[in-house]
C-alpha positions as a Python dict, from the first residue, in 0.01 Angstrom:
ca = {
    (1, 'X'): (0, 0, 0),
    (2, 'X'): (-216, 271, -199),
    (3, 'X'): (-231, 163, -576),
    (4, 'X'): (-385, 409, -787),
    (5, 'X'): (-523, 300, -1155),
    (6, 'X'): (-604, 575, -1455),
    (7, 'X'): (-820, 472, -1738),
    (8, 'X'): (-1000, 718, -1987),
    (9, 'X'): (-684, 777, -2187),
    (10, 'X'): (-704, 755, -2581),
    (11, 'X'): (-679, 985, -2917),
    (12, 'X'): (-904, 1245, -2987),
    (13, 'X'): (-913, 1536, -3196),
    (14, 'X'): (-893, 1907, -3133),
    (15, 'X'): (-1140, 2024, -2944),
    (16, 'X'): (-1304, 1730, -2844),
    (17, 'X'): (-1327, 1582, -2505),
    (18, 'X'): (-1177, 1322, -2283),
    (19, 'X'): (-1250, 1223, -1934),
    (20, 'X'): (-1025, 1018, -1718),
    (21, 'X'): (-1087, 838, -1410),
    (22, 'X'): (-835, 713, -1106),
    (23, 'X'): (-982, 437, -903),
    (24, 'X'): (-769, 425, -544),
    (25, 'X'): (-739, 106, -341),
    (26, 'X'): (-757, 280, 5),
    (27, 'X'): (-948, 195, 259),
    (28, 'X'): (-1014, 610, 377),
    (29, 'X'): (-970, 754, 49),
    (30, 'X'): (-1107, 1099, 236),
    (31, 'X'): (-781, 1114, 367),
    (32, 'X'): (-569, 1164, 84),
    (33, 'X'): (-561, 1472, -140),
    (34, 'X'): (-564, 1354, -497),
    (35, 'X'): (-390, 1568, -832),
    (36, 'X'): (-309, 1526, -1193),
    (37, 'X'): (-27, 1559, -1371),
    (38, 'X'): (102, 1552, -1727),
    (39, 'X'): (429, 1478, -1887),
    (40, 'X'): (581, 1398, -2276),
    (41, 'X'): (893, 1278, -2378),
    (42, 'X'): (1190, 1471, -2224),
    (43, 'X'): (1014, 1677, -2012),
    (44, 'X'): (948, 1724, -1650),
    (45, 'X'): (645, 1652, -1497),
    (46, 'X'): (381, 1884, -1470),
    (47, 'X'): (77, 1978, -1253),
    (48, 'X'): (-227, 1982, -1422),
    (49, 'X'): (-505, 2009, -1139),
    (50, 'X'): (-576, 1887, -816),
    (51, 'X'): (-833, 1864, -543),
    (52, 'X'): (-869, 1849, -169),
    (53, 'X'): (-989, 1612, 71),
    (54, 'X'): (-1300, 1731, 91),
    (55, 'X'): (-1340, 1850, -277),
    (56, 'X'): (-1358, 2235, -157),
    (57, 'X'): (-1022, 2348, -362),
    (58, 'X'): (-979, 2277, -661),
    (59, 'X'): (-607, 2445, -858),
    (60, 'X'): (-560, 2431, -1212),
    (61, 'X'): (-278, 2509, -1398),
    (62, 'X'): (-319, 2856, -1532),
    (63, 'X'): (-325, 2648, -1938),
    (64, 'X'): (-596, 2412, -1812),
    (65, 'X'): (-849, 2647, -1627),
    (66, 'X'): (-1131, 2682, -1792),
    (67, 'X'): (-1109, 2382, -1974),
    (68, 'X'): (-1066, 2104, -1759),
    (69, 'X'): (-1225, 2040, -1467),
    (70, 'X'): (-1116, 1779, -1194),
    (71, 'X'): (-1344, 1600, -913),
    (72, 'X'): (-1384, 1325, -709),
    (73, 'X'): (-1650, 1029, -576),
    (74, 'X'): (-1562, 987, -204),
    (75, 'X'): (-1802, 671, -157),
    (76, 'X'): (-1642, 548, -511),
    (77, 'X'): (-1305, 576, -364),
    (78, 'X'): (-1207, 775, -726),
    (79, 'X'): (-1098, 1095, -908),
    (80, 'X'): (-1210, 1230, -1246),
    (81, 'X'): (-1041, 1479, -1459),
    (82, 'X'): (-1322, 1619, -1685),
    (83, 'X'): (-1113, 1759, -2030),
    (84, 'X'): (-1282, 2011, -2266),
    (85, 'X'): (-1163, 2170, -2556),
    (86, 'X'): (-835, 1958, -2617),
    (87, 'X'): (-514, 2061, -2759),
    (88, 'X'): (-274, 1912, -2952),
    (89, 'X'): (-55, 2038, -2662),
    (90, 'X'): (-270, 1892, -2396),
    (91, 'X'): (-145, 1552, -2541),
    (92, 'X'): (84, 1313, -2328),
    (93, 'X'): (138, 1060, -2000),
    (94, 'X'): (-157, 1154, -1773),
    (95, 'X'): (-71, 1052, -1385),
    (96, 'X'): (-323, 1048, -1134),
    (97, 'X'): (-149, 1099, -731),
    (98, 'X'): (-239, 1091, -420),
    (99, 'X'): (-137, 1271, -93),
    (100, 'X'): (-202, 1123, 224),
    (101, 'X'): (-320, 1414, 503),
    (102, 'X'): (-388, 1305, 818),
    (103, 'X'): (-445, 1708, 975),
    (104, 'X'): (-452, 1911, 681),
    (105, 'X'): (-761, 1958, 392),
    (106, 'X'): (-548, 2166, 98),
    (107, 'X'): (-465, 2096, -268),
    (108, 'X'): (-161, 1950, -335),
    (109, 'X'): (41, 2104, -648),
    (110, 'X'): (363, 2005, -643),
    (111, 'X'): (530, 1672, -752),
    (112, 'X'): (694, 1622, -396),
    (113, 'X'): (416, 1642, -234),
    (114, 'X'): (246, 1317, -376),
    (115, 'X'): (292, 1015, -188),
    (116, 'X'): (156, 744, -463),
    (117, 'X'): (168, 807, -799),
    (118, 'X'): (-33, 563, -1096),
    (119, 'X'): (127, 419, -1381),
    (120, 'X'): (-44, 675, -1641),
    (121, 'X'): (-277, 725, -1908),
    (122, 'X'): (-196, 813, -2251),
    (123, 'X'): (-382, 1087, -2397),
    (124, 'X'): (-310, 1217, -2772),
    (125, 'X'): (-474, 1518, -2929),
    (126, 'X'): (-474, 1530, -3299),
    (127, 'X'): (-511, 1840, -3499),
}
């Protein structure tokens, strides 16, 4: 069983910068793709970024690019998501996923495709 744990959350204020972290409990954590999502109250879900096995492709959703930046520590088994310039909309649950692929090396960026999903970080941007 893959457990996947997000810390980095907290409150900051507009424009600052965050940067969260997803530690993985896998034992071939090159295997899985790994993404970030968002989501507040009453709302679906949403991709934020994601990255490949190998770290070569890297999507962002078109309100993050720029801005935040996501990577990933093979050896350290983990995931950051590096978050510049914050919004006040930017604020919410952040989920950290992973994507097991055995034969392929893409980015995952839709919900469906995650197979393991962590229990979230709160971020809030003040303004």
């Amino acid at each position: 069983q893959v457990q996947l744990v997000e810390s980095g959350g907290g409150l900051v204020q507009a424009g600052g910068s965050l940067r969260l972290s997803c530690a993985a409990s896998v034992r071939t954590f090159s295997s899985y793709a790994m993404g970030w999502f968002r989501q507040t109250p009453g709302t679906e879900r949403e991709f934020v970024a994601a990255i490949s096995r190998s770290g070569g492709s890297t999507p962002a959703a078109d309100s993050v690019k720029g801005r935040f930046t996501i990577s990933r520590d093979n050896a350290e088994n983990t995931v950051y998501l590096q978050m510049n310039s914050l919004k006040p909309k930017d604020s919410g649950v952040y989920y950290c996923a992973a994507d097991l692929q055995r034969l392929y090396n893409v980015a995952s960026v839709t919900t469906t495709e995650y197979d393991y999903w962590g229990r979230g970080t709160q971020v809030t941007v003040s303004s």
